[in-house]
N, C-alpha and C positions, 0 to 999 in steps of 0.2 A: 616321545620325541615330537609326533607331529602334533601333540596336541600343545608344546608350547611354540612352535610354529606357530602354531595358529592365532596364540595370544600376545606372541610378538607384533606380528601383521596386523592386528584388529587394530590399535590405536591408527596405525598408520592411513588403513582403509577409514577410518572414521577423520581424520584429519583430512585425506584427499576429497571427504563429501562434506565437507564443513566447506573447502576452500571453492569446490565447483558450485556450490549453494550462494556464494555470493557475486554468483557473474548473473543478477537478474536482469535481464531485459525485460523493461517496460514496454507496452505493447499498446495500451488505450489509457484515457485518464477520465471519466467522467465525472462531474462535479455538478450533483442535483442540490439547490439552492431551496429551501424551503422553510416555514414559518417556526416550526421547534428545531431543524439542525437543518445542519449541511452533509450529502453523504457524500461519499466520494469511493467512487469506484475502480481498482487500481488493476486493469490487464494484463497479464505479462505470458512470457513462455518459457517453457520449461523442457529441458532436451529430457533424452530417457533418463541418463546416470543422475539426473539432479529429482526427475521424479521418483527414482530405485529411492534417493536418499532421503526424502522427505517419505516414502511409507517407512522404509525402516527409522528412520532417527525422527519424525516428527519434523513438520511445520515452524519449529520455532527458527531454523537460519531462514527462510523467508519473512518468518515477523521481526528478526531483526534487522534484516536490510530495509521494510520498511518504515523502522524507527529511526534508520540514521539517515534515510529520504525525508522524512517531511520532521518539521519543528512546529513544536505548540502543544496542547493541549486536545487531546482526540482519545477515543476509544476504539480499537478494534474488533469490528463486528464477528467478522468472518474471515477467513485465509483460506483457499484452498490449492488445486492444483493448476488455474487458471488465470483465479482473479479472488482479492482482497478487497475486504470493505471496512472504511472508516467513517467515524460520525463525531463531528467538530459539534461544539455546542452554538447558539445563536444567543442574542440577548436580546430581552422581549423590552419593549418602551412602550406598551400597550397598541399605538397605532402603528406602528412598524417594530422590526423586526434585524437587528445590527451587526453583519457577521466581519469581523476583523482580518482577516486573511489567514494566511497560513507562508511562510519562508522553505522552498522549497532547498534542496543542495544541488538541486540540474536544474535546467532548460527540459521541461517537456510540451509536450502536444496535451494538449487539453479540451474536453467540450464542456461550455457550462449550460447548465440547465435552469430555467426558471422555473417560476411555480405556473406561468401560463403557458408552458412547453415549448418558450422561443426558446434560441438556440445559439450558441456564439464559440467558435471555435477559435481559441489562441493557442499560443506559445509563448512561455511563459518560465521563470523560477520562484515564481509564487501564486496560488490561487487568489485570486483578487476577491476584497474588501468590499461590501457588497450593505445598501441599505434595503429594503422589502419593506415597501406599503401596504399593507392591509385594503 
């Protein structure tokens, strides 16, 4: 008896951390601008019950909340309990280097980074389109 207790209630506990997994708060945005990619460093936080669910169920409701945050063509580096990393490709022209943007689905806070470690910090619902001289 208690042990279909038990298998009643799992879906349901596995539903209630599917649904708390997608209340991400974004926390930082960096965007390092560079000669082969652009990487992009995504902050956020995570209460206890959403980190419970990501050791037990895996990372993948935070990779997919950051699939339905940014549009384009990107790889994900890394995911973890704090902060994601993505890497947009560049297009090389030989003397510069052509990065197209990226269409974000919010308004965040963002720093962009260059390759000579100046600094610019917007706000923004897209990383902006960027050419790089050589």
């Amino acid at each position: 008896m208690e042990t279909l207790i038990f298998y009643r209630l799992l879906p349901k506990a596995m539903v209630l951390a599917v649904a708390l997994m997608a209340l991400l708060t974004i926390t930082s945005m960096n965007v390092h601008y560079g000669y082969s990619n652009v990487t992009v460093t995504l902050g956020y936080q995570l209460n206890d019950l959403q980190k419970l669910g990501v050791f037990l169920f895996g990372a993948e409701s935070i990779r997919d909340e950051i699939l339905k945050l940014v549009n384009g063509s990107f790889s994900i580096e890394r995911v973890g309990l704090s902060k994601a990393v993505l890497v947009f490709n560049v297009t090389d022209f030989g003397s510069y280097v052509y990065f197209g943007g990226v269409k974000l689905k919010e308004r965040l806070n963002m720093t962009l980074i260059f390759p000579d470690n100046s600094t610019l910090n917007v706000t923004s619902d897209e990383i902006p389109a960027v050419y790089l001289f050589r």
